[in-house]
LUMMAR-934815 format. One line per field, with one value per residue (C-alpha): residue number from 1; residue in three letters; x, y, z. Coordinates in steps of 0.05 Angstrom, whole numbers. Last residue first. Example, Ala and Ser with C-alpha at 12.3 -4.5 7.8 and 13.67 -1.06 7.14 Angstrom:
num	2 | 1;
residu	SER | ALA;
x	273 | 246;
y	-21 | -90;
z	143 | 156;
//
This chain:
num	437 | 436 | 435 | 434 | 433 | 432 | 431 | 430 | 429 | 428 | 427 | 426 | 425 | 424 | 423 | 422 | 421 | 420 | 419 | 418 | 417 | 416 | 415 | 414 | 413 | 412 | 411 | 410 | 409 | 408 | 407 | 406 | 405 | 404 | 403 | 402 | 401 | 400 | 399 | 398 | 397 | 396 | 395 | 394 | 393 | 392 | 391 | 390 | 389 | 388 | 387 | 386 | 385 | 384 | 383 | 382 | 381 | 380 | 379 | 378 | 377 | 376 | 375 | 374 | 373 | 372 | 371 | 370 | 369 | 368 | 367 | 366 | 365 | 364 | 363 | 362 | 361 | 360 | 359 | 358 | 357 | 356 | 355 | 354 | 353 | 352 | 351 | 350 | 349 | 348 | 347 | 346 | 345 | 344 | 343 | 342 | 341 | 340 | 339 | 338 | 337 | 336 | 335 | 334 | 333 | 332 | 331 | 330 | 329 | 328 | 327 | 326 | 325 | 324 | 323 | 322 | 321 | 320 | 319 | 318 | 317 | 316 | 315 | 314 | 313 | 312 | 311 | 310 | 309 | 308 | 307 | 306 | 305 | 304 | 303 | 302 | 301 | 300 | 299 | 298 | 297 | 296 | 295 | 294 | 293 | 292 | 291 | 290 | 289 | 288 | 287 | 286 | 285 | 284 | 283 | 282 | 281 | 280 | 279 | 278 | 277 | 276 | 275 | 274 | 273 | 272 | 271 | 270 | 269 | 268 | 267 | 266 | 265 | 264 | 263 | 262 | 261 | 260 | 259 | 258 | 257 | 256 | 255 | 254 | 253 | 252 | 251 | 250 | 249 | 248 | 247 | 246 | 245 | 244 | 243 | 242 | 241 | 240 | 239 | 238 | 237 | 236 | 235 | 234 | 233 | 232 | 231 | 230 | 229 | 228 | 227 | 226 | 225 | 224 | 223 | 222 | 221 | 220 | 219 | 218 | 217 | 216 | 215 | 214 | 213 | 212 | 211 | 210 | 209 | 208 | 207 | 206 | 205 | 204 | 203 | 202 | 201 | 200 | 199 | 198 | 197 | 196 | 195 | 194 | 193 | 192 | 191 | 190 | 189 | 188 | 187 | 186 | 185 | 184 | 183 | 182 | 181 | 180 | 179 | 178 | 177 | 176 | 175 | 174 | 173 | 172 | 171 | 170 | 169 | 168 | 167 | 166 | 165 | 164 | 163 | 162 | 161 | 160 | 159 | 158 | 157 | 156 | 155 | 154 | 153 | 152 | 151 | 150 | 149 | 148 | 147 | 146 | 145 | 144 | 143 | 142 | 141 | 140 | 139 | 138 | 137 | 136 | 135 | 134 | 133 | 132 | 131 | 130 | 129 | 128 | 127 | 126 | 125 | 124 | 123 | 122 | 121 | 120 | 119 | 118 | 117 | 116 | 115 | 114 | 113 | 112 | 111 | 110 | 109 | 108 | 107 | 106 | 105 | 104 | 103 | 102 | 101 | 100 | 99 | 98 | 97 | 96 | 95 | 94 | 93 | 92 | 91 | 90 | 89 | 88 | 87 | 86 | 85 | 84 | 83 | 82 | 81 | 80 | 79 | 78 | 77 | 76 | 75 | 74 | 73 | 72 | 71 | 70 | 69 | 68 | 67 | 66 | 65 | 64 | 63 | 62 | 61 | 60 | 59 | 58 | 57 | 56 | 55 | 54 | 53 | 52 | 51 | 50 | 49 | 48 | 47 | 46 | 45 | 44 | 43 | 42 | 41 | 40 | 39 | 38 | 37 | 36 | 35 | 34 | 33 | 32 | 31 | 30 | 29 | 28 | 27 | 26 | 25 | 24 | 23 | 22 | 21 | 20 | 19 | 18 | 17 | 16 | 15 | 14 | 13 | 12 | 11 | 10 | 9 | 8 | 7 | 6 | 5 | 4 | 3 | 2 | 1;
residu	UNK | UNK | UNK | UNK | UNK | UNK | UNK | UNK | UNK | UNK | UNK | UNK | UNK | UNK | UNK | UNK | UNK | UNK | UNK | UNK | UNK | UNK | UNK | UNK | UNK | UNK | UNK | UNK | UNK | UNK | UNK | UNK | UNK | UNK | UNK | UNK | UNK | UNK | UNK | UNK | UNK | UNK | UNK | UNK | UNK | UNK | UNK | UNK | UNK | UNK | UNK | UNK | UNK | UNK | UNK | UNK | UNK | UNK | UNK | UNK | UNK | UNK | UNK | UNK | UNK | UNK | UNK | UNK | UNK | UNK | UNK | UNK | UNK | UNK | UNK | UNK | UNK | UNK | UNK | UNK | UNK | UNK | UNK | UNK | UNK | UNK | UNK | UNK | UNK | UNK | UNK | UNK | UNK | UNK | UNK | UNK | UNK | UNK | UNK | UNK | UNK | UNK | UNK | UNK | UNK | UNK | UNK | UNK | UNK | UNK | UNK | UNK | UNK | UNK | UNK | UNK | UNK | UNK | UNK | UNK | UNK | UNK | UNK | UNK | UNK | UNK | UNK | UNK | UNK | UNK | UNK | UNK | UNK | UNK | UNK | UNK | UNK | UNK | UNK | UNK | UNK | UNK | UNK | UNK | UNK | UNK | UNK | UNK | UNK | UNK | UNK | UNK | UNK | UNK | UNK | UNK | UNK | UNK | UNK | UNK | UNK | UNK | UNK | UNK | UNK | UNK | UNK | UNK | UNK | UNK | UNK | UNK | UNK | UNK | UNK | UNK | UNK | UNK | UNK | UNK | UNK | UNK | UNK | UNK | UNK | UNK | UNK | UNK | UNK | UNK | UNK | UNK | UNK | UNK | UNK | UNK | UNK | UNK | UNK | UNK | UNK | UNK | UNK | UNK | UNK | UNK | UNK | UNK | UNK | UNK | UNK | UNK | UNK | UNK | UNK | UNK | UNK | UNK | UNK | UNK | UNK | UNK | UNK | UNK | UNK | UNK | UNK | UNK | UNK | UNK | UNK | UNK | UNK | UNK | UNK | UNK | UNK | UNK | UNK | UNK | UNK | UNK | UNK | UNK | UNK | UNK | UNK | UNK | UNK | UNK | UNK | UNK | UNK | UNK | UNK | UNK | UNK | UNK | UNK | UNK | UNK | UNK | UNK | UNK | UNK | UNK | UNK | UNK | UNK | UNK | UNK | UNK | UNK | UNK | UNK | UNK | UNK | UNK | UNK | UNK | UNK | UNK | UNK | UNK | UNK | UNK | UNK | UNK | UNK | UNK | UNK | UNK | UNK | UNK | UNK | UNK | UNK | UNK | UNK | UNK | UNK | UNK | UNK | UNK | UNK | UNK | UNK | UNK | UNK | UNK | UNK | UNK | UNK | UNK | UNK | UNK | UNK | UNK | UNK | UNK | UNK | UNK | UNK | UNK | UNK | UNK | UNK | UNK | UNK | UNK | UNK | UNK | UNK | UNK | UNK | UNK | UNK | UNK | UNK | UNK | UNK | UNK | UNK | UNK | UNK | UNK | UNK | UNK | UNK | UNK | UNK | UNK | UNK | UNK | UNK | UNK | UNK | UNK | UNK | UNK | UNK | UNK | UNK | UNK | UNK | UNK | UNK | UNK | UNK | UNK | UNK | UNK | UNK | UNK | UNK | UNK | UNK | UNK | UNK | UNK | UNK | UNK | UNK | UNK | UNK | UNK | UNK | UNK | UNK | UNK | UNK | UNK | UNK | UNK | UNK | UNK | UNK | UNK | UNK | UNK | UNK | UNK | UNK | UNK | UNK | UNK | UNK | UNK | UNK | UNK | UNK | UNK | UNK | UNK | UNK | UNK | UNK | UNK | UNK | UNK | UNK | UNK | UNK | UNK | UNK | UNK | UNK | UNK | UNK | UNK | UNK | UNK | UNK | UNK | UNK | UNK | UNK;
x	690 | 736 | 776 | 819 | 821 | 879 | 934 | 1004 | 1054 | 1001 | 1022 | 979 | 1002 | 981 | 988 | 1004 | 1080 | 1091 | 1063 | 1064 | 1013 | 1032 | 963 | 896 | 850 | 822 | 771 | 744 | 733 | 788 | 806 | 807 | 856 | 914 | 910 | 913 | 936 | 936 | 991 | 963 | 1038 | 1064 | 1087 | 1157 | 1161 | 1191 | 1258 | 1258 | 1303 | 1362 | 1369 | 1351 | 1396 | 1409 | 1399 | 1327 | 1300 | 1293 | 1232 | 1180 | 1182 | 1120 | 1148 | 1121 | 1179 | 1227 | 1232 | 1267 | 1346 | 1357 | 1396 | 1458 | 1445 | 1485 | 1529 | 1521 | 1481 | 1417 | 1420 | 1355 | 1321 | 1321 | 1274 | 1237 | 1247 | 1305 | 1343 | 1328 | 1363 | 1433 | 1443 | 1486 | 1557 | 1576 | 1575 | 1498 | 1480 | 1422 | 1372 | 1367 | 1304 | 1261 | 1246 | 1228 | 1283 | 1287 | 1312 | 1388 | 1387 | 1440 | 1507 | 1509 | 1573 | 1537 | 1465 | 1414 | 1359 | 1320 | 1317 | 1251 | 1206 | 1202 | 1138 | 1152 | 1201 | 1215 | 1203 | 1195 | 1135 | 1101 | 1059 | 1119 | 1124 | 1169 | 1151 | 1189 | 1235 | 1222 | 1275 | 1342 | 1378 | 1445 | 1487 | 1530 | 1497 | 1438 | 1439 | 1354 | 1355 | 1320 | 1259 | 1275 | 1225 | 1164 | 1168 | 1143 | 1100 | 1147 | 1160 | 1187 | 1262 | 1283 | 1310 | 1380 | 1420 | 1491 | 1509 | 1475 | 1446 | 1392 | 1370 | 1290 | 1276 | 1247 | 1201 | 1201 | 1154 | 1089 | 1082 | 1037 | 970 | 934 | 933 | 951 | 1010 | 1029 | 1065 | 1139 | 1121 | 1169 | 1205 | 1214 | 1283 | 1303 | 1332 | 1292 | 1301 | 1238 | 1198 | 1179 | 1125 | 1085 | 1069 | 994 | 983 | 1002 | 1046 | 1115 | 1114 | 1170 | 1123 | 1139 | 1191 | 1230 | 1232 | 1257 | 1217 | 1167 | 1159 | 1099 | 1048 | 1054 | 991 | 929 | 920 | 849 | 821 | 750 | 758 | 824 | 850 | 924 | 925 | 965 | 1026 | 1031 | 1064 | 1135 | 1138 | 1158 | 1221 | 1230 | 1227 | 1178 | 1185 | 1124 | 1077 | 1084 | 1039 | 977 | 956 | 885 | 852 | 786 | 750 | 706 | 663 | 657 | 644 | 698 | 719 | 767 | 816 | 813 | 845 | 924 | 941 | 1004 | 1035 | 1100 | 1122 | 1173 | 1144 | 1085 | 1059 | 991 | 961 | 897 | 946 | 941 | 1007 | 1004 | 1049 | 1120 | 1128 | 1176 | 1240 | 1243 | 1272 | 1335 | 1318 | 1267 | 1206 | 1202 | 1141 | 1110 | 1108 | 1046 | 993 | 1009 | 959 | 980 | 919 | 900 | 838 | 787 | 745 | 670 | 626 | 564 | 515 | 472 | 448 | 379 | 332 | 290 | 226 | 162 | 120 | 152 | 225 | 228 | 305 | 327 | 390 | 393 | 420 | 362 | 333 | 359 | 322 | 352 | 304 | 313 | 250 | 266 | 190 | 154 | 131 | 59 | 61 | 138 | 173 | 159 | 159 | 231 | 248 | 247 | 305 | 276 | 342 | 335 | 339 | 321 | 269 | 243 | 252 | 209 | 156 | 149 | 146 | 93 | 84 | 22 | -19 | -68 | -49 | 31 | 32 | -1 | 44 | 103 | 152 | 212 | 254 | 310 | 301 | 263 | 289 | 353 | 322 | 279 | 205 | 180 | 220 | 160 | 104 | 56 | -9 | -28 | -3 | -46 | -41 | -111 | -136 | -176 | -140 | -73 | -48 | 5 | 24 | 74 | 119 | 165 | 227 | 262 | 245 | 279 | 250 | 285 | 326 | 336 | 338 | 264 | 246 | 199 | 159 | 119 | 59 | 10 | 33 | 75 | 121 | 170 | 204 | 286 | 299 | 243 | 177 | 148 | 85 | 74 | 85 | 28 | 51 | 32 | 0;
y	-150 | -200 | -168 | -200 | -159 | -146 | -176 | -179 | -205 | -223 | -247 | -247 | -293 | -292 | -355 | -372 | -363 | -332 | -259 | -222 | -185 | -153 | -172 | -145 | -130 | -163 | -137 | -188 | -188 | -234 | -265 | -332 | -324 | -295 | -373 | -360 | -358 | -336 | -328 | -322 | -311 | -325 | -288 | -309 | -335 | -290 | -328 | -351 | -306 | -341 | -291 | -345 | -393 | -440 | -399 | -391 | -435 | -409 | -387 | -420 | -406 | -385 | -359 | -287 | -267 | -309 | -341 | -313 | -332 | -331 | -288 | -304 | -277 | -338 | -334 | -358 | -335 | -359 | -347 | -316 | -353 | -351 | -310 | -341 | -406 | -455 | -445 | -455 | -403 | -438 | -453 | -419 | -444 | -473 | -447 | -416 | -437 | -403 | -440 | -422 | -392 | -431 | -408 | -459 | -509 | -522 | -478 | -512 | -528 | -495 | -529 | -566 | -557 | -525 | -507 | -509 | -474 | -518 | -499 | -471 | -506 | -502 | -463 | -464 | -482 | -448 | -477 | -418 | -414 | -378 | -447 | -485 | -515 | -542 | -562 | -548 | -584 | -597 | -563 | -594 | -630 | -619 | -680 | -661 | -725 | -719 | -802 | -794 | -782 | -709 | -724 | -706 | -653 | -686 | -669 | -630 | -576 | -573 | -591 | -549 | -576 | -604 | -566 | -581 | -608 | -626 | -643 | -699 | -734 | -777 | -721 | -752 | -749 | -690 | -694 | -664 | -617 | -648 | -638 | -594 | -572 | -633 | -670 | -612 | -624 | -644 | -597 | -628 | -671 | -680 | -736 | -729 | -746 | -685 | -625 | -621 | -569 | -551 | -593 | -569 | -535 | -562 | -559 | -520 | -523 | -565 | -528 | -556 | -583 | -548 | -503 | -521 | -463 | -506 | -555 | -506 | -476 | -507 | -482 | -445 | -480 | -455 | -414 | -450 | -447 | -427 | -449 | -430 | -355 | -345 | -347 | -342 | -359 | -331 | -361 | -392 | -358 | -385 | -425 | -378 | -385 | -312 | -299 | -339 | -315 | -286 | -320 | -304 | -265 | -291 | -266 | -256 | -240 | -216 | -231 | -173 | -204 | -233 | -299 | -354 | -425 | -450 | -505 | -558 | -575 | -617 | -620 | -594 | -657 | -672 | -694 | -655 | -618 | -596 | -557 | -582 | -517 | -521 | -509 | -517 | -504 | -495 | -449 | -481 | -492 | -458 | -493 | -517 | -464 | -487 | -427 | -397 | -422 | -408 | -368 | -401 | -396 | -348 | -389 | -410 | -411 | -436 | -417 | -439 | -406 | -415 | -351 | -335 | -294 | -332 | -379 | -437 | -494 | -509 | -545 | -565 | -531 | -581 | -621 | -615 | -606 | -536 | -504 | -470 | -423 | -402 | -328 | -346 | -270 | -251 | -325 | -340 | -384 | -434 | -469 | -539 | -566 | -498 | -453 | -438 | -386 | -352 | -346 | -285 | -303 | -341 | -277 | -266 | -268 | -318 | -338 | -353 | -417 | -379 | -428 | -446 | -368 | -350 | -397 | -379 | -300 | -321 | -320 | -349 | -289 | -301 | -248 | -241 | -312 | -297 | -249 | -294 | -293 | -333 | -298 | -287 | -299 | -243 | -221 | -200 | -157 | -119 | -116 | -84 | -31 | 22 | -24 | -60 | -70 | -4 | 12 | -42 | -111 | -157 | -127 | -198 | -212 | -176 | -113 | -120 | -49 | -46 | 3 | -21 | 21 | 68 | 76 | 135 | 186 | 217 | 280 | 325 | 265 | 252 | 214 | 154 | 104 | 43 | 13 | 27 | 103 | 152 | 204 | 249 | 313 | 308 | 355 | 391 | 362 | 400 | 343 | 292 | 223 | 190 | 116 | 73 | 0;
z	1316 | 1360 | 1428 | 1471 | 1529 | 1577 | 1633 | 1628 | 1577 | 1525 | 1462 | 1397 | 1338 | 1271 | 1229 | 1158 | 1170 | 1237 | 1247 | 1302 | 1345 | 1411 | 1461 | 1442 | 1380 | 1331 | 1269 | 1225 | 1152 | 1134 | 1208 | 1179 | 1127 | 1187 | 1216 | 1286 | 1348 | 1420 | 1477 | 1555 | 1592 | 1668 | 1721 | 1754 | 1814 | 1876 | 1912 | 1974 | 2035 | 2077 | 2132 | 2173 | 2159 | 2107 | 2028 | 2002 | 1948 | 1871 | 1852 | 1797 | 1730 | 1697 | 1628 | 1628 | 1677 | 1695 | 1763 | 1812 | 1844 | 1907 | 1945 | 1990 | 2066 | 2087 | 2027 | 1960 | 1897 | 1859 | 1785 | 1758 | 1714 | 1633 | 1581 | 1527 | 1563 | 1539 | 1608 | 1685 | 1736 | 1749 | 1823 | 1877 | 1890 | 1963 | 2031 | 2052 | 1978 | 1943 | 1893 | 1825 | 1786 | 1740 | 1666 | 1626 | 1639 | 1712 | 1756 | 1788 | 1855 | 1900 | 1918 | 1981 | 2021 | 2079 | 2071 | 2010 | 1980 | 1920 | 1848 | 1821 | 1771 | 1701 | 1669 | 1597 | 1552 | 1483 | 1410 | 1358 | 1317 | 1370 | 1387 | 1397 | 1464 | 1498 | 1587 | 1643 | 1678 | 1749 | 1799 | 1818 | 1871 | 1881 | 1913 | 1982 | 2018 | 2050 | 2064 | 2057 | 1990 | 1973 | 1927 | 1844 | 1820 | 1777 | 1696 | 1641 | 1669 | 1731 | 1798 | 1851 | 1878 | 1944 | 1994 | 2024 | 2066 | 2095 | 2155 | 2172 | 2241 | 2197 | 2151 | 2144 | 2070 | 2034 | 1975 | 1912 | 1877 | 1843 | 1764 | 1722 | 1682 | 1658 | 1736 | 1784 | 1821 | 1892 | 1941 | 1960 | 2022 | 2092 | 2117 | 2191 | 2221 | 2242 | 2218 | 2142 | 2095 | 2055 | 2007 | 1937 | 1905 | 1866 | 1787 | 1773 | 1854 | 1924 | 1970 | 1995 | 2063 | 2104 | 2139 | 2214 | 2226 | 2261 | 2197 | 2155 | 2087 | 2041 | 1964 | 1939 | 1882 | 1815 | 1797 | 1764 | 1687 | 1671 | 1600 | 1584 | 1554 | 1569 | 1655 | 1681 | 1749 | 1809 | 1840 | 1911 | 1961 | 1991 | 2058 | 2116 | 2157 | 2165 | 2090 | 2040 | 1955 | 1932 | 1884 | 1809 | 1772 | 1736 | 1662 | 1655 | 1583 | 1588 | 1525 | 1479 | 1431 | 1363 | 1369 | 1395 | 1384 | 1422 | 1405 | 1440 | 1504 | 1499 | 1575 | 1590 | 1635 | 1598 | 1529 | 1493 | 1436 | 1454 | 1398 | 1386 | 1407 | 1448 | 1517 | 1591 | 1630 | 1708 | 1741 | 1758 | 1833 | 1884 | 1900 | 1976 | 2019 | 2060 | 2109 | 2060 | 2008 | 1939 | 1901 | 1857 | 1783 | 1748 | 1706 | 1632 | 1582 | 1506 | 1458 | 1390 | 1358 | 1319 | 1303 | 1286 | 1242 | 1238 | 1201 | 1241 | 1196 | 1192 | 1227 | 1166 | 1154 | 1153 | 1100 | 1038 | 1059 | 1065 | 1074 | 1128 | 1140 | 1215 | 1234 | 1292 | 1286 | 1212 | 1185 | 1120 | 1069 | 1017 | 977 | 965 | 975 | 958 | 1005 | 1026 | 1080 | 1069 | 1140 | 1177 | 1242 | 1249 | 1215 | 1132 | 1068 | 1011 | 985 | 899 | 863 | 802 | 783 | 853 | 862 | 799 | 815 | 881 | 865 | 817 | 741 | 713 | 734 | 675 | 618 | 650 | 629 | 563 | 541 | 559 | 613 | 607 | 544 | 579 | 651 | 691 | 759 | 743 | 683 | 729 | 746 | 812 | 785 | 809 | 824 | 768 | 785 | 781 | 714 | 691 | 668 | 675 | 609 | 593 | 525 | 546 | 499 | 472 | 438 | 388 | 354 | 292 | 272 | 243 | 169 | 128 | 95 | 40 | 16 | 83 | 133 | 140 | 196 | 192 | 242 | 234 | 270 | 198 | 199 | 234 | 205 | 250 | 217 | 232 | 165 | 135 | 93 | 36 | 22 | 79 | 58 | 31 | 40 | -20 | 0;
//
């Protein structure tokens, strides 16, 4: 059929006829397009019906909705999420009224994900921002007794990290789990060293979360005091000097956390004597023989552990006091201070910790040696006599790691941070918060 242009036409003029559309350009018209209207049989789409981009291209599929399923409702919101395999988002309250077998929905109240399994929701699977970490807790050494002072204990040792590395009695928890939240973070200091023929004080805990590592139990002193039975805690303390013929009993241990001190035979009419040692993490302090014979006795050692990335021991007990030609007890490994000698050399604070023990000197007013600092020694026994003073323990340390990946997203704070390979690791040298966000 002709087209009757319109006569005299100018450039850009508009021409509509039989659902088509022309410009003219200056010398001809030119066809743009096609224009359509569908209109459905029974009129059921209006403006009304149809909210402000309540439609969008994400969620119609290419070429899924036809003139006649917009005509007779054929499209629901169930039908397009069964297809789509969308997340209906709601409250425990809220959920969708007739759901489809399959259909997924997120719950903002329970942070549940539940999915309908045709005749009831499942119980779904809990979503949230949480962190797994390994922790090494070590509770503050004990303090050592004085006059002959039995070593003081190593604090107790409780750890989720498998980095124990030479055996011992650090019990092996699992790791911890935590939400976001703010954590206090205890870290125990050491028990006071005994004077005046006092037995040493027993350390202070070091608490994370669920794991509590009891303070190092405090060393015995002299028989005439009548304290020379060491003091049970994390590792015990050990047994004072002995004048008699009574055999006295280093502190015992706490099963999972530490070793008992040693014990102290009766002297049998001898000159020489000494303490006996605090027991560590890692091992049970030596008892005294009964001949008391010029032989040093030693603290517990301590016990390795690598969750730093570096191996160090922990919580070693204190060396014993001693009198005459006895030589001071060494501190076990892991930070345990040296006994003092009235006569003969003082003992060797305990190695292999991140810091070592004080040496314990000689003299009848010799010091003894403390335990480190933020490794849970136990002190070093007091010299003979009574000017013969205990040595303090040393506090202990709440470390935490983990692996860097699994803290995308989160915020932590607390502790010095370092890194070590794949993990990050967060000291604490002295009490604070722990906190996840």
């Amino acid at each position: 059929m002709p087209i009757d242009f319109p006569d005299s036409p100018t450039n850009g003029d508009l021409y509509s006829a039989g659902g088509k559309n022309w410009q003219y350009n200056g010398s001809a018209w030119v066809l743009l397009g096609v224009s359509t209207t569908v209109t459905p049989a029974d009129g059921s789409i209006t403006t009304a019906k149809i909210a402000n981009d309540a439609i969008t291209s994400a969620k119609i599929a290419a070429g899924a909705v036809e003139t006649t399923d917009l005509a007779n409702n054929a499209v629901t919101q169930a039908k397009m999420a069964s297809t789509l395999s969308g997340v209906t988002v709601c409250t425990s309250s809220t959920r969708p009224g007739s759901p489809f077998t399959g259909q997924t929905i997120f719950e903002t109240d329970t942070n549940k994900m539940k999915v309908w399994l045709g005749s009831a929701w499942s119980t779904g699977t809990t979503h949230s921002n949480v962190l797994t970490v390994d922790a090494l807790v070590v509770g503050g050494g004990g303090g050592a007794g004085s006059h002959v002072g039995g070593g003081g204990g190593g604090g107790g040792l409780r750890t989720s990290a498998a980095g124990n590395t030479s055996g011992g009695n650090g019990s092996l928890e699992s790791a911890l789990v935590l939400s976001p939240g703010n954590y206090t973070v205890t870290v125990g200091s050491g028990g006071a060293g005994g004077s005046a023929d006092a037995r040493g004080g027993v350390g202070n805990n070091s608490v994370l979360a669920t794991i509590t590592a009891l303070g190092g139990g405090g060393g015995g002193s002299w028989e005439g005091g009548g304290t020379s039975s060491g003091i049970a805690g994390g590792s015990g303390g050990g047994a004072g000097g002995t004048n008699g013929n009574t055999t006295f009993s280093g502190g015992s241990g706490t099963a999972g956390q530490g070793y008992a001190g040693g014990n102290v035979g009766p002297r049998s009419g001898q000159t020489n004597t000494s303490g006996a040692g605090g027991g560590g993490a890692g091992a049970v302090a030596a008892n005294r023989n009964p001949a008391h014979d010029a032989s040093r006795y030693d603290g517990g050692v301590g016990l390795q552990n690598n969750i730093t990335g570096s191996s160090f021991f922990y919580a070693g007990g204190g060396g014993p006091g001693a009198y005459n030609a006895v030589p001071g007890g060494f501190g076990g490994s892991g930070g345990g201070g040296g006994g003092a000698s009235t006569s003969s050399t003082g003992g060797t604070g305990g190695t292999g910790g991140t810091t070592n023990g004080a040496n314990g000197n000689s003299g009848s007013a010799a010091s003894a040696g403390a335990g480190a600092v933020n490794t849970g020694g136990g002190g070093g026994g007091g010299a003979g006599g009574s000017a013969g003073v205990g040595g303090a323990g040393g506090s202990g340390v709440v470390i935490v790691r983990y692996l860097t990946a699994d803290a995308a997203g989160l915020t932590i704070t607390g502790g010095t941070a370092t890194v070590s390979g794949t993990y990050t690791v967060r000291t604490f040298n002295s009490s604070g918060s722990l906190v996840i966000t």
